[in-house]
C-alpha positions in Angstrom: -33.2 -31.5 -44.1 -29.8 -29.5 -44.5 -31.7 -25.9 -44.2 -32.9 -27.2 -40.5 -29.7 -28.1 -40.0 -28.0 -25.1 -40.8 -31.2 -23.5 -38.6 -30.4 -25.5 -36.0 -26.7 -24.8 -35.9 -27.2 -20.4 -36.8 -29.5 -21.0 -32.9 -26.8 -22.1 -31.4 -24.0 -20.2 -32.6 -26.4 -17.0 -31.8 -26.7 -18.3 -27.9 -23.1 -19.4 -27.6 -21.6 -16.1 -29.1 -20.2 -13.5 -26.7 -22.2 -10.5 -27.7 -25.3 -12.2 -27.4 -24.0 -13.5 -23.6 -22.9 -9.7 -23.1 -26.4 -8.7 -24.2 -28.2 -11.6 -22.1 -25.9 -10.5 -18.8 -27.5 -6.5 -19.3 -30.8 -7.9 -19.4 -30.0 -9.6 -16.4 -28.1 -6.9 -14.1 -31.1 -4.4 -15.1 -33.0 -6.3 -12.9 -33.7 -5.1 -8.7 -30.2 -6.3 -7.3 -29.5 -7.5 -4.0 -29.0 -4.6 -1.5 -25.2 -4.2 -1.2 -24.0 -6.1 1.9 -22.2 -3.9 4.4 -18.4 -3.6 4.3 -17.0 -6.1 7.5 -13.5 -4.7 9.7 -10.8 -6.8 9.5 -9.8 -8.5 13.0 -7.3 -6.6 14.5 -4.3 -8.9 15.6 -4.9 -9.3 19.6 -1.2 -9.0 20.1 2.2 -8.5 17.9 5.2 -10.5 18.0 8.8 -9.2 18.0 10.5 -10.5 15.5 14.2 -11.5 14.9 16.8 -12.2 12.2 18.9 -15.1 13.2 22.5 -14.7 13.4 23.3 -17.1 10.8 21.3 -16.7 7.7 19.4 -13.5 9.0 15.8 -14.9 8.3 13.0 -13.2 10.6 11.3 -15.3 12.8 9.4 -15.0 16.0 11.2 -14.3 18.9 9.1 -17.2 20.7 10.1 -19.2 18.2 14.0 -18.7 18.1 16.7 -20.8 19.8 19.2 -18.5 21.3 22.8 -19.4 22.0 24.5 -18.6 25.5 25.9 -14.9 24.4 21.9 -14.0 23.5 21.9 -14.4 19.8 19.0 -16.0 17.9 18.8 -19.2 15.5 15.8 -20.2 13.7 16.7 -24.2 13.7 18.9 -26.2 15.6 21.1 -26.6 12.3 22.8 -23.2 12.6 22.8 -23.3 15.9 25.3 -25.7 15.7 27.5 -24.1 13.2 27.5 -21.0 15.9 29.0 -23.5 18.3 31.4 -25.1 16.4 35.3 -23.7 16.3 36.7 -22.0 13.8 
């Protein structure tokens, strides 16, 4: 009983070890393979956007996306917008 035990276990080392996977995975790729797909453009971007630092932190952000003070310099939240305007 222990020798088909020890069979048993030798069989399933052998398929679990890596060389024998390795070996299984050469067999396989010898096979015809799938005809190679062909190569697909990136999309171009339809438009860019300007960017801008804001005048407080200097992080970029969309110009769209900025909130600009009365002397024309951008903020990207309403947070240091309001430091801009305070005095001092």
């Amino acid at each position: 009983m222990l020798k088909f035990l020890l069979l048993a276990a030798l069989v399933l080392w052998l398929l679990y070890s890596p060389g024998v996977r390795k070996l299984l995975r050469g067999v396989r790729s010898s096979e015809p393979a799938q005809p190679p797909r062909p190569a697909q453009a990136k999309p171009e971007p339809t438009q860019t956007t300007a960017m801008v630092p804001c005048a407080h932190c200097g992080v970029h952000l969309p110009a769209s996306e900025a909130l600009v003070n009365g002397q024309g310099q951008p903020f990207c939240s309403e947070a240091h917008l309001q430091v801009a305007r305070r005095p001092g």
